[in-house]
Each structure stands twice: as structure tokens, then as C-alpha cells.
C-alpha atoms as one frame of an Amber mdcrd trajectory, in Angstrom:
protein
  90.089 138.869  72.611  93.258 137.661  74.314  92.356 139.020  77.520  89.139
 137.208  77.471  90.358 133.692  76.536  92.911 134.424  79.495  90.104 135.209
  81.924  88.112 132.755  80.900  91.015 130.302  81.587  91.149 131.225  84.940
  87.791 130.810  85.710  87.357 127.438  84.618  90.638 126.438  86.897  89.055
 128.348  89.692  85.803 126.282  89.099  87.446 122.982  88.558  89.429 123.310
  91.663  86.548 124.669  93.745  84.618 120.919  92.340  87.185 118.606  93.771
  87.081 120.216  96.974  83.321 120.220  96.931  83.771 116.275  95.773  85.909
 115.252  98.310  88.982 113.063  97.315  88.636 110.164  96.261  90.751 107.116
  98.182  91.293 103.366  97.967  92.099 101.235 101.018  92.305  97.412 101.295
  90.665  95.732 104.115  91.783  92.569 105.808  88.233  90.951 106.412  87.975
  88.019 109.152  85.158  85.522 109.243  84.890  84.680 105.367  84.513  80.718
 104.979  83.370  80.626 101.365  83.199  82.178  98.157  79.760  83.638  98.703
  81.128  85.499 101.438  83.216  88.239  99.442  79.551  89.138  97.660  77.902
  89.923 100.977  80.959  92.541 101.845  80.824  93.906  98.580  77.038  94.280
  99.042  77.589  95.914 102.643  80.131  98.405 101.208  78.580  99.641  97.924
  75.552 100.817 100.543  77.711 102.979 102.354  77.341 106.893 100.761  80.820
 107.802  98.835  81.603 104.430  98.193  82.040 104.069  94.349  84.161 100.600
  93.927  84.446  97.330  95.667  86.558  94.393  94.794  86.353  91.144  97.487
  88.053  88.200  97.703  87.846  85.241 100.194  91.460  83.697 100.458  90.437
  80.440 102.511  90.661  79.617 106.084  88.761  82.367 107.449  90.552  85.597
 105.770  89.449  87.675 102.747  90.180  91.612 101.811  88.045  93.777 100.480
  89.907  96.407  98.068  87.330  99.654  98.089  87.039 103.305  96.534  85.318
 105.915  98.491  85.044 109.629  98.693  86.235 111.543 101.889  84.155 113.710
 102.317  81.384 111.460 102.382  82.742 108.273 104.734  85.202 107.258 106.734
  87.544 104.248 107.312  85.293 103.497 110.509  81.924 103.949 108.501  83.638
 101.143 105.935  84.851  98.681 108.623  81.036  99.431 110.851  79.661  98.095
 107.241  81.462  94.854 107.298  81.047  94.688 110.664  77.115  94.588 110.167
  77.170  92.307 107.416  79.184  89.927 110.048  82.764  90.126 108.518  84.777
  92.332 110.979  87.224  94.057 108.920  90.357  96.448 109.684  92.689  98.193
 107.239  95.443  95.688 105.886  98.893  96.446 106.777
């Protein structure tokens, strides 16, 4: 009975492991975002980012004078860091990763 619990054990670690390679991993970036003049803006980047595929959180903020960041959650295997900056890009808020 032992020997099967033990197995058994190591086949749901095997599986669990094999899932978050399958997955991806999961990473959060902040982006500085240019071209923001209002508090409407942060919406549309947050709108432009939750389209792209892995993405699974976005927080925005417009910080006056023209600046704003955009704090977002997205899965590595599925995007990249250019795929999230081409989004706000689009949307007409160039973006880059904040220092």
C-alpha cells in the first residue's frame, strides 16, 4: 500500500511539473507609457493589453503631463515584451519597459 501512495506521489509531481512547463511562466512587467493626457487614457491601454493572448492582469495609471505605466501579467509562452509594447503602440500610447 506504501509503495503505491509513494508512486502515486511521484506521478502527480511529474504531472504538475510537466503543467507549468506546458503553461508557460507567468511574469509581471511595468511599462512606462508616453502619450496619456487624461484619465480615460489608462482604460484604452488596459483594453489594448487584456486582448493580447497570455495576458491575464492589467493595472494603468495616467500620472499627468503626458506619462502613465501600465503594470501587466502575462504568460511566456504565449507573448512577448514586444507583442505587449506593439499593443500599446496600436492603441496610440507607445510604451517601453520602465527602468
Amino acid at each position: 500500500m506504501r509503495k503505491n501512495f509513494v508512486a502515486l506521489s511521484v506521478l502527480v509531481l511529474f504531472l504538475l511539473q510537466t503543467a507549468a512547463v506546458l503553461a508557460g511562466e507567468l511574469k509581471t512587467i511595468t511599462l512606462a507609457v508616453d502619450k496619456m493626457t487624461c484619465n480615460m487614457c489608462p482604460i484604452t491601454v488596459k483594453n489594448a493589453l487584456k486582448k493580447v493572448d497570455g495576458v491575464t492582469e492589467v493595472v494603468a495609471k495616467y500620472e499627468g503631463e503626458g506619462n502613465g505605466w501600465a503594470k501587466v501579467t502575462y504568460d511566456t509562452s504565449k507573448t512577448s515584451i514586444d507583442d505587449l509594447t506593439f499593443a500599446t503602440e496600436e492603441a496610440g500610447y507607445p510604451s517601453k519597459p520602465a527602468p
